[in-house]
N, C-alpha and C positions, 0 to 999 in steps of 0.2 A: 765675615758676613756683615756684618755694622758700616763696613766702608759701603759695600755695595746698596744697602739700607738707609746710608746718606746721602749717597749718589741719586738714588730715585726719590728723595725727597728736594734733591736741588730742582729733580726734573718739575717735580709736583710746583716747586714757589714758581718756576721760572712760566709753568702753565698757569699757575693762576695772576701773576704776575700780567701776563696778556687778556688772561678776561678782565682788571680790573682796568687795563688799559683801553679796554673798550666799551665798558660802564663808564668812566670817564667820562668818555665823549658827548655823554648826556649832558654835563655840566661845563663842560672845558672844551680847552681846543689842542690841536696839534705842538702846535711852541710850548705852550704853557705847559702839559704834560711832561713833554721834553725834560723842560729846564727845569722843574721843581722833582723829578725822577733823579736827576744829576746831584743836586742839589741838597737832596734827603737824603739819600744813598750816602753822599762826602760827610755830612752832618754826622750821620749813625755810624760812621766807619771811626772818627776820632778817638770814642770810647775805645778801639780795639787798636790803637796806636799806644794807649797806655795801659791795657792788661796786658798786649804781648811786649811789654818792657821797652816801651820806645822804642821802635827798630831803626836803624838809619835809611833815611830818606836822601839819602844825596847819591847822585846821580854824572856816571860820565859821557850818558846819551841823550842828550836831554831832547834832540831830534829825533833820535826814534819815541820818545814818549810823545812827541808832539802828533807824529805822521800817526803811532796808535790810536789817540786819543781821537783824531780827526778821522780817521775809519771808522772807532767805535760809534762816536756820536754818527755819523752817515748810516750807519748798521743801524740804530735803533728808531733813527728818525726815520726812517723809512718803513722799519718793521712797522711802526707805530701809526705810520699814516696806513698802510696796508690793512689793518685789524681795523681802522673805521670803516670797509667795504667789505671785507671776507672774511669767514667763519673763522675762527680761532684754531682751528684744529687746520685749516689749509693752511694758515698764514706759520704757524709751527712745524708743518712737514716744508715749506717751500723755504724756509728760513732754517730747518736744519738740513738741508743741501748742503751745505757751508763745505765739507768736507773735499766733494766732489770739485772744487775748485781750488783746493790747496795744492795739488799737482801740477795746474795747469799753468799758477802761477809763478811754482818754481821751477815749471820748465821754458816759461817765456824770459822772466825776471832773471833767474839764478841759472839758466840752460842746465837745470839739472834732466836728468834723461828720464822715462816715462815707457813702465813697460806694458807687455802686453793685455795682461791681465790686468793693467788702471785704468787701459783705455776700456777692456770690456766693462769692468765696474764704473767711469763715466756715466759710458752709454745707457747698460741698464740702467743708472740712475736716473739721467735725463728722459727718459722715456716714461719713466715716474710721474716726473717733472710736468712730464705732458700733458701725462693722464687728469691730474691735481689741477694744471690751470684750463683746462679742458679748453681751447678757447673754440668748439664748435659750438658750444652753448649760448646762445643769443640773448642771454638774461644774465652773463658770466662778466663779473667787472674782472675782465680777465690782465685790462693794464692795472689795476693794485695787486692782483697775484706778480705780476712782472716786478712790481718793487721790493716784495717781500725777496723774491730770487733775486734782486740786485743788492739785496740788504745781507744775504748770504757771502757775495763774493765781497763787500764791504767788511763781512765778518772772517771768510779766508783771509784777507788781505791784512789784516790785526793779528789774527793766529801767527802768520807767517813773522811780523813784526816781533811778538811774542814770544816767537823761539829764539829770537835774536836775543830777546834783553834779557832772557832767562839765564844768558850765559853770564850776567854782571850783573845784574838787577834780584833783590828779594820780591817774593812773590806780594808782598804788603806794599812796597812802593811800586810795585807795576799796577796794582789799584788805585793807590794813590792818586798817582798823575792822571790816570785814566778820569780818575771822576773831577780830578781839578782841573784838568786842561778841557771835558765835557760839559764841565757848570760854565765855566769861562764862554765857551763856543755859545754854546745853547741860551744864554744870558744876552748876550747880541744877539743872536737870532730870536729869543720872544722879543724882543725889544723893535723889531721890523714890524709886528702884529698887535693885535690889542688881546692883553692879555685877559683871560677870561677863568674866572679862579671865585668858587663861593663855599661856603660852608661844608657841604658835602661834597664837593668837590675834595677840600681837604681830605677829609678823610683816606677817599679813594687813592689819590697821589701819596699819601704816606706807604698804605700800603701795596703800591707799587714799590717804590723804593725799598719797606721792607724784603720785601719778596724778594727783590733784587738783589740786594746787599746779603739775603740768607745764598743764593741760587749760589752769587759768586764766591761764598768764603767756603760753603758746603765745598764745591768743587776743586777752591784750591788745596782744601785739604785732604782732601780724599786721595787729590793725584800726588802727594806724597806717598800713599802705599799700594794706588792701583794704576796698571797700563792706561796711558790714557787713550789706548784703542777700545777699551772695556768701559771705562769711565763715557768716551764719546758714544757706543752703545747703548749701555744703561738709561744717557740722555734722552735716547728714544721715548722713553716712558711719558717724557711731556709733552709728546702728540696725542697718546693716549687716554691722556687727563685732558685735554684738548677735547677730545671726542668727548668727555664725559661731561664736562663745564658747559658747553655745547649745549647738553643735550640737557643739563641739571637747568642752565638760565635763560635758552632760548627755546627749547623743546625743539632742536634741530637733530634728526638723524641722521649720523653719514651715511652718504649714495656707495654704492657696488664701487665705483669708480674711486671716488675720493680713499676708498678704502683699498681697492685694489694698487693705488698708484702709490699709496703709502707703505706698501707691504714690498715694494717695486725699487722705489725710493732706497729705503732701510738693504734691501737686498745687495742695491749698487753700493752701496756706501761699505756695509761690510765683505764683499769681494774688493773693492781698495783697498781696505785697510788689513787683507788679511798679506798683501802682496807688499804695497806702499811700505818702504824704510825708511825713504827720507823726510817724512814727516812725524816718526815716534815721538821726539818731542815735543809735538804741536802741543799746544796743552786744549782743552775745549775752551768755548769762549765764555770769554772772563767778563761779560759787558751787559 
């Protein structure tokens, strides 16, 4: 029971996590947020290189950390520009798609085979999908909903990396690189912008970063005793909290639709995964 009771508190950091990424924007900007998320996140991880006994960090793929590391950053910077235009709870349901595209990709990539029942769960998923970015709405910044669903397949495409390195890699040094190879990126890319960073800003980027750093250890641990079919479930809750943050900081209520497409969404994603075998060891994403 405790596993499942940390699992939906990763979900909780990982939602509030994006509301403070969008309070944020008050004071800061897109790069900046970025790189001091990476940044904080690698800082606060160190402590836990030395309670869990130095783990070794050495590494014989140092290419797949690299190709991970440059999905994850593409995955959040984009989440991250999508939550300055759309509600928190869209940008959380169109951003956990993610799953929905981890078949497709090992059936282009890896020609692995795809059966029928993934493609129904797809579908119904994308029909979700739809519903969420509505784009007959004429008031609808429906190209930032487009980036949050490309920050998903950004996010598939990591997952998929990740089952790779799981097979040589500890679960501490696939963080690791992740946040060192995403400070690195992220550190040239504010470096294109004028960085914009004040007092309260601080604040808010730290706890990004905590939030962060709590979402990813939460779930790496968790998925030591739970499926990570059950794990990736539970995640739903942080659409949830989505809706509730919403509703707590902006006084926004979900519409029929945004609700309906989220219950649509969730639907397709678990008819995949009750069929999907060649993904059980996806792990959820670690970013």
């Amino acid at each position: 029971m405790k596993y499942i009771i940390f699992t939906i508190i990763a979900g909780f950091c990982y939602s509030l996590m994006s509301v403070f990424i969008k309070l944020a924007y008050n004071f800061s900007n897109e790069p900046t947020i970025t790189f001091f998320r990476f940044f904080s996140a690698l800082a606060m991880l160190l402590p836990f290189y030395f309670i869990s006994g130095k783990p070794s960090i050495k590494t014989k793929v140092p290419y797949l950390h690299l190709i991970r590391g440059t999905f994850g950053f593409l995955m959040f910077t984009l989440y991250t520009i999508s939550l300055q235009y759309i509600p928190v709870e869209n940008a959380l349901a169109l951003n956990s798609t993610y799953p929905l595209f981890i078949p497709l990709i090992l059936f282009f990539v890896f020609k692995e085979s795809i059966s029928f029942k993934t493609v129904i769960g797809i579908v119904v998923g994308f029909i979700g999908v739809y519903m969420i970015i509505n784009p007959s709405a004429s008031d609808y910044m429906s190209w930032a909903a487009i980036l949050a669903l490309v920050s998903a397949i950004c996010s598939a495409a990591s997952n998929v990396t990740i089952r790779t390195l799981r097979k040589t890699e500890s679960s501490f040094s696939i963080v690791f690189y992740f946040f060192l190879i995403a400070t690195i990126v992220s550190f040239f890319y504010m470096l294109l912008t004028d960085t914009q960073i004040n007092t309260k800003a601080i604040w808010l980027l730290l706890g990004i970063a905590a939030t962060s750093l709590g979402s990813q250890q939460l779930l790496s641990y968790v998925l030591k005793y739970l499926h990570p079919n059950l794990v990736s479930s539970l995640m739903y809750s942080s659409i949830v909290f989505g809706f509730l943050f919403s509703w707590l900081f902006w006084g926004k209520t979900p519409t029929t639709l945004e609700i309906v497409g989220t219950l649509v969404i969730i639907s397709g994603t678990i008819i995949l995964k009750s069929k999907t075998t060649s993904v059980k060891q996806v792990q959820k994403k670690v970013i």
